[in-house]
Every structure is written in structure tokens, then in C-alpha cells.
C-alpha positions in Angstrom: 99.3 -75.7 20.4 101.6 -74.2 23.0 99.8 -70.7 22.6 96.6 -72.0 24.6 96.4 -72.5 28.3 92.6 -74.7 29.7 92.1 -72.6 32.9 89.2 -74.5 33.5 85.3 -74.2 33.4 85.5 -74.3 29.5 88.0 -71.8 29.8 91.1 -71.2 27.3 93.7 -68.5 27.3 95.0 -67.9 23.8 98.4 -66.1 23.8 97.9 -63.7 20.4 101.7 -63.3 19.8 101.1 -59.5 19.4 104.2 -58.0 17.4 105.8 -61.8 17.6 106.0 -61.5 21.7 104.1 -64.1 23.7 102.9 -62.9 26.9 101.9 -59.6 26.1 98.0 -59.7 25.0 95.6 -62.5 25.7 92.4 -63.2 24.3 90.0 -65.7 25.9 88.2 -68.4 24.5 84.7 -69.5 26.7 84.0 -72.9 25.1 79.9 -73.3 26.2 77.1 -74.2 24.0 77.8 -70.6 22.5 81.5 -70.4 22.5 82.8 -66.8 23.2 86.0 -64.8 22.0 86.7 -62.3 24.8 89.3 -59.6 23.3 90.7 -60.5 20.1 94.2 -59.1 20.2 95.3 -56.4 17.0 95.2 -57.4 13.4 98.1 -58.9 12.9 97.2 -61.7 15.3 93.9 -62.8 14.0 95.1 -65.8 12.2 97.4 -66.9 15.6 93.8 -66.7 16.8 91.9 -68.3 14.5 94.5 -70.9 14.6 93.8 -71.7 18.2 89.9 -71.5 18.0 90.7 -74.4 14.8 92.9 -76.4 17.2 90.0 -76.0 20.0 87.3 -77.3 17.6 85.9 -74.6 16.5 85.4 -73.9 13.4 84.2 -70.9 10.7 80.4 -71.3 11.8 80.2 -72.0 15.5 81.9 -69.0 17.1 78.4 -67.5 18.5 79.9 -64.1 20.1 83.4 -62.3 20.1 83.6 -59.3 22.8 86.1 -56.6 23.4 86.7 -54.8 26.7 87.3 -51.7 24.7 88.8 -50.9 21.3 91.9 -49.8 22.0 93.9 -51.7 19.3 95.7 -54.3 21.4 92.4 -55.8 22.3 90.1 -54.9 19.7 92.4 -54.4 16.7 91.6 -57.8 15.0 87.5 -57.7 15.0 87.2 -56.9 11.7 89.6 -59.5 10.7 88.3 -62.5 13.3 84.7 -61.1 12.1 85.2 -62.3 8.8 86.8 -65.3 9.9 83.1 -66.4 12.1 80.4 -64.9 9.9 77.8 -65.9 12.3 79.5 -63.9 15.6 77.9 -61.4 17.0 80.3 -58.6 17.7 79.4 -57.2 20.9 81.2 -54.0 22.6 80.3 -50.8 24.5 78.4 -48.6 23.1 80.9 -45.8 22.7 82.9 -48.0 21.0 80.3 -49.4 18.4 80.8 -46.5 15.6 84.6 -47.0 16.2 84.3 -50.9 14.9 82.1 -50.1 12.6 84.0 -47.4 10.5 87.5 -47.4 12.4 89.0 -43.9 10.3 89.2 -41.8 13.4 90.3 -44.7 15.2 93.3 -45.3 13.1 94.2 -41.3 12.0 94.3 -40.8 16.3 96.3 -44.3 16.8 99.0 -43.2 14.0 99.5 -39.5 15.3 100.5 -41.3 18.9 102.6 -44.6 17.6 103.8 -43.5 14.3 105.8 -45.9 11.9 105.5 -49.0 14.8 101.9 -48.9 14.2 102.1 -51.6 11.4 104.5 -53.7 13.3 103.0 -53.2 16.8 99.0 -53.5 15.6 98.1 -53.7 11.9 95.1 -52.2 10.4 91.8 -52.1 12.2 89.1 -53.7 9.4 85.9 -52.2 9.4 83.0 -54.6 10.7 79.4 -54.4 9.2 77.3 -52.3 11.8 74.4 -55.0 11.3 76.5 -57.3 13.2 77.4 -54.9 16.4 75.5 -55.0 19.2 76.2 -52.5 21.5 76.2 -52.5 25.5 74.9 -50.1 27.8 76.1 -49.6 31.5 75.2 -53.3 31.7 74.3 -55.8 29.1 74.5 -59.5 29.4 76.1 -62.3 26.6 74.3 -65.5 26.2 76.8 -68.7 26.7 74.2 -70.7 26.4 73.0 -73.0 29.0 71.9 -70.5 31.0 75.6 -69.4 31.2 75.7 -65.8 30.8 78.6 -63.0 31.0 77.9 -59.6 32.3 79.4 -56.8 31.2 79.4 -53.6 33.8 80.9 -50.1 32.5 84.1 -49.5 33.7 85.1 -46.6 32.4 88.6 -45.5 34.4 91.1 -46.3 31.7 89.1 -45.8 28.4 85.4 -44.1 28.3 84.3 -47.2 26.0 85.2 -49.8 28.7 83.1 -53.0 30.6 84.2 -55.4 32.3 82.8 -59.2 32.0 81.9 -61.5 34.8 81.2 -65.1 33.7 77.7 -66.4 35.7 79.2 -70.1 36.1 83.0 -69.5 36.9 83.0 -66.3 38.1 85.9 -65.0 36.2 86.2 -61.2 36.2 87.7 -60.0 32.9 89.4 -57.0 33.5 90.4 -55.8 30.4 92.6 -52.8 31.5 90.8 -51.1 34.3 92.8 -53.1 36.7 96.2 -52.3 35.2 98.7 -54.4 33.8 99.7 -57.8 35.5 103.2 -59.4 34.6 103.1 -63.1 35.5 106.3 -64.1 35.8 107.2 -61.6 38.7 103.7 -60.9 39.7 104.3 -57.1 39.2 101.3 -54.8 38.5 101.2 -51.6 37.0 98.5 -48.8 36.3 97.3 -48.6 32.5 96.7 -44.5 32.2 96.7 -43.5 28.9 95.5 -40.4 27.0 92.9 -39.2 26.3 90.0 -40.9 28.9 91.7 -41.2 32.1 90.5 -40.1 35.2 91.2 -41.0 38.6 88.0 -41.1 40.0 86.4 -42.8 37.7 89.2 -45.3 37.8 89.1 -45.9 41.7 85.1 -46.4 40.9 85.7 -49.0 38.7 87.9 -51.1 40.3 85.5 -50.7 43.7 83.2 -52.2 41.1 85.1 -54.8 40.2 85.6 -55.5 44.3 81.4 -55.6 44.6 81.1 -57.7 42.1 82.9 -61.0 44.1 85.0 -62.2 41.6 86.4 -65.7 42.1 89.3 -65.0 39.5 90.1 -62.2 37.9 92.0 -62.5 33.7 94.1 -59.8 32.6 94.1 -59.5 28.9 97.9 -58.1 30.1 98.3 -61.2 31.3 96.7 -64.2 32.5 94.4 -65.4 35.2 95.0 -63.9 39.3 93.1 -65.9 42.1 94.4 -63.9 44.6 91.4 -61.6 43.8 91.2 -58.5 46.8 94.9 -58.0 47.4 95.3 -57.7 43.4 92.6 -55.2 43.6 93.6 -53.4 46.6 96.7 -53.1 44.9 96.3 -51.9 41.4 94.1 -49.0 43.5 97.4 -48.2 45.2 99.5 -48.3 42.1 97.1 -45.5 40.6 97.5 -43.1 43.8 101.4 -43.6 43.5 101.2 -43.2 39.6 98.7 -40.0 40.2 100.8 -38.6 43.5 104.3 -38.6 41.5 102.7 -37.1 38.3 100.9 -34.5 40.0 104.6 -33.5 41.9 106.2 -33.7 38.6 103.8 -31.1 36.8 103.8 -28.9 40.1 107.9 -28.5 39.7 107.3 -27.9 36.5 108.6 -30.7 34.4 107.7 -31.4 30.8 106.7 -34.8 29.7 110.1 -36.3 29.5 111.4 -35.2 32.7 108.1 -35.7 34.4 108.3 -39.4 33.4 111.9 -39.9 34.1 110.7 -39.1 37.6 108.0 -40.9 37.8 109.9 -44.0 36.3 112.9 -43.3 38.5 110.8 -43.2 41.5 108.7 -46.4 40.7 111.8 -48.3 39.8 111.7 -50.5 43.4 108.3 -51.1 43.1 109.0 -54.1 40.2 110.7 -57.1 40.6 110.1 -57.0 36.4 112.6 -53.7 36.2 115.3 -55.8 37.7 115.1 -59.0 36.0 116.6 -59.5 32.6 116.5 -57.7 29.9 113.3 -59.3 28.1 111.2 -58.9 30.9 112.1 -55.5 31.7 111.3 -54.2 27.7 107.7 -56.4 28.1 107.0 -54.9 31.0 107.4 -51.4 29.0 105.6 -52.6 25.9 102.7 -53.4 28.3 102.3 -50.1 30.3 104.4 -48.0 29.2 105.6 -45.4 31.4 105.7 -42.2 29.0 102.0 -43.4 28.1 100.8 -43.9 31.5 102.3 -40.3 32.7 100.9 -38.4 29.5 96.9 -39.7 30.3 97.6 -38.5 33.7 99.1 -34.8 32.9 96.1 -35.1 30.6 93.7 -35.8 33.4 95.5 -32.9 35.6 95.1 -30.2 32.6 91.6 -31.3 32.8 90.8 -30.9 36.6 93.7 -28.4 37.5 94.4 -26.3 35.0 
């Protein structure tokens, strides 16, 4: 299927077609003795994804585990669906995330009030999954790939309080979820992920320190795909917040509302991505992935927080 890319070490990116668009969420198959779903894109996409895990040989009964990064509904939207797809999974998420899974009402009333009518189009409906079947993570908590394989999950909670990221023991892929940003492959772009309501800058800095400590030989952005150029990425997506953070913070201290504040911040950005200049496709997937009004709102958010 030309939705899945090997990357190695049992490794399979699955391109979830979110909203018909390839290249803007990935989910990750690890295909061990236990195969693993890491993220499983939104709704919508769940049969795209059990498609892929068919075409990979795996079947109704063999998926052992399916972890999210965090719930927002890009990565997490589908586990209800993919859930009863695999009855045997375990579902395994943070554990500030686990009542959200498990009865997703709040999840979905707060998700409509901020995307409206392209909710249906964009995500889908968030299925409930039976709380017997979540296990919850702490600060760290560790998935069995069997084999002695294992993937670690470290709290990372910068861009969403119910975040972890995952290293894999035996390849030492770091996924990233969002806590790194956003990572556009075809111009090698990065950009902050800041939305409303979780995000703080200190936190996020923290998290992506972690990420440094933990030695990751490869890092795979759910936005999008697999970076082996591990420290500079890193270094970078630390910078992107300050910038993101520096122009906001201006913005709110002239005074600017939301939309002025984020034409600045947009305006003033502009050079920083080769994606902004390329055609127009790239450009509108570059939005769809971080978008700018979003990543300006969580950080007024933040600043209302710390500096009222």
C-alpha cells in the first residue's frame, strides 16, 4: 500500500490520510513479538489504519498494544474505533488522559466550541473505549514489545498536560508526539505546536531537554515522519518556541487582539519557512499542521496565566 513507509527495526510509518490529506498525521506500527500501534490518527482514519495493519499481517487478534502520545484528536481520535477493531489491545495512555478515552463527552463538547462545523470533516467522533481496557501511565511507564523490547514512555508535558513521549529500547526511536513541534518533510521546516489550554513555556523547554537526555538515535514526528539529524532538530524546535513566545509576548504588550497579534506573529515568522514559500499545497499543510492562530492563542493563554 503506498500509505506505509518500513523505516527499519520492525518499524512502519502509516500515513492516516487525516481529512483525505497524506502527510499530515502519522501513526506508527512497531511490528515485534507484540506488535504496537503508536498514535492512531482521528476517527475518520481508523479503517485507512486498519487497512495498513491488514496489509502488514496483522490481523483482528494480534495487535497486543495501541498508544497515544496524548488525546488530542489528531492522534488519539480513532482509539475507540481501532479499539474495537483489535479486541485484545491494550490501550495504553497518560494518565490524565485515561478518563478522557474512556468517556470522551468533555473531550468532544471543548473540541467543537474551538473547531466548529470542520470538526466532522477535520476528526470524526471520538468512540468511547471500555475503561477495563486502559492502562494508564505515570511520569514513566514502560510497554512490553516483547522480546525483551520495551518502549518507555517519559511525561512530557509542554504542549498538552496529558503528554509522554516513547523511546523504543532496541532502535532507539524517540516518538515525539507534539512536544517537539511540527516537522514538514518536504522542506524540512519545523514549527512550535502551542495550543490552548496546557501550554507553558517552561515546561515545554523541560521537555524537549528531556527528550535531549534521553540519546535518541531517531526521533518520529507523528507531524511528520522520522528526523536523524537528532540535536540540531532539538536545538531547533527549542528556538522556534522562544521566537513563537518573544513575538507573542510583544504583540500582547502593544496591545493587539488575537487577530492582529497573530498577523504579526505570522508576518514576522514568514522567512523562517521554506514551506510558506513553496506552492500553494504545501503552504495550506503547513497551516493545517500548526496553525498559526492556534499556536498564538495557547501562548496569550500561557501569558494571561503568568502575567496577568
Amino acid at each position: 500500500m503506498d500509505n506505509i513507509t518500513a523505516l527499519g527495526g520492525d518499524v512502519y510509518e502509516i500515513d492516516t490520510r487525516m481529512a483525505g490529506f497524506s502527510g499530515i498525521t502519522a501513526g506508527y506500527l512497531i511490528l515485534g513479538d507484540r506488535p504496537c500501534l503508536v498514535e492512531t490518527g482521528t476517527s475518520t482514519s481508523a479503517p485507512v489504519v486498519r487497512d495498513a495493519l491488514a496489509s502488514l499481517g496483522v490481523g483482528p487478534d494480534d495487535l497486543a498494544t495501541v498508544v497515544v502520545t496524548h488525546i488530542h484528536l489528531d492522534h488519539a481520535g480513532g482509539v475507540g474505533d481501532i479499539a474495537g477493531f483489535y479486541p485484545q489491545a491494550e490501550i495504553v495512555v497518560h494518565e490524565k488522559g485515561a478518563r478522557h478515552l474512556a468517556d470522551p463527552s468533555r473531550l468532544m463538547a471543548s473540541a467543537r466550541m474551538v473547531w466548529g462545523d470542520k470538526l466532522d470533516t477535520l476528526f470524526g467522533e471520538l468512540s468511547p473505549t471500555e475503561a477495563s481496557r486502559i492502562r494508564a501511565l505515570g511520569d514513566t511507564g514502560a510497554v512490553d514489545l516483547g522480546n525483551g523490547r520495551t518502549l518507555s514512555s517519559h511525561y512530557s508535558p509542554g504542549h498538552a498536560k496529558h503528554h509522554v513521549g516513547l523511546i523504543d529500547s532496541e532502535t532507539g526511536d524517540l516518538y515525539v508526539g507534539d512536544a517537539a513541534g511540527v516537522y514538514l518533510p518536504q522542506t524540512g521546516d519545523l514549527r512550535p505546536a502551542t495550543p490552548p489550554p496546557d501550554f507553558d513555556l517552561g515546561t515545554a523547554l523541560d521537555s524537549i531537554a528531556l527528550f535531549e537526555a534521553l540519546g535518541p538515535q531517531r526521533l518520529l514526528f507523528s507531524h511528520y515522519g522520522p528526523v536523524t539529524d537528532v540535536a540540531a532538530t532539538l536545538e531547533r524546535s527549542a528556538e522556534e518556541l522562544r521566537i513563537w513566545v518573544d513575538l507573542t509576548r510583544q504583540a500582547r504588550s502593544e496591545g493587539m487582539d488575537l487577530d492582529h497579534a497573530v498577523a504579526m506573529v505570522r508576518e514576522r515568522t514568514r522567512e523562517r519557512y521554506a514551506a510558506l514559500k513553496a506552492d500553494e499545497a504545501t503552504a495550506e499543510q503547513f497551516e493545517l499542521l500548526s496553525g498559526a492562530p492556534s499556536n498564538v492563542a495557547g501562548i496569550l493563554h500561557w501569558l494571561d496565566r503568568v502575567q496577568p
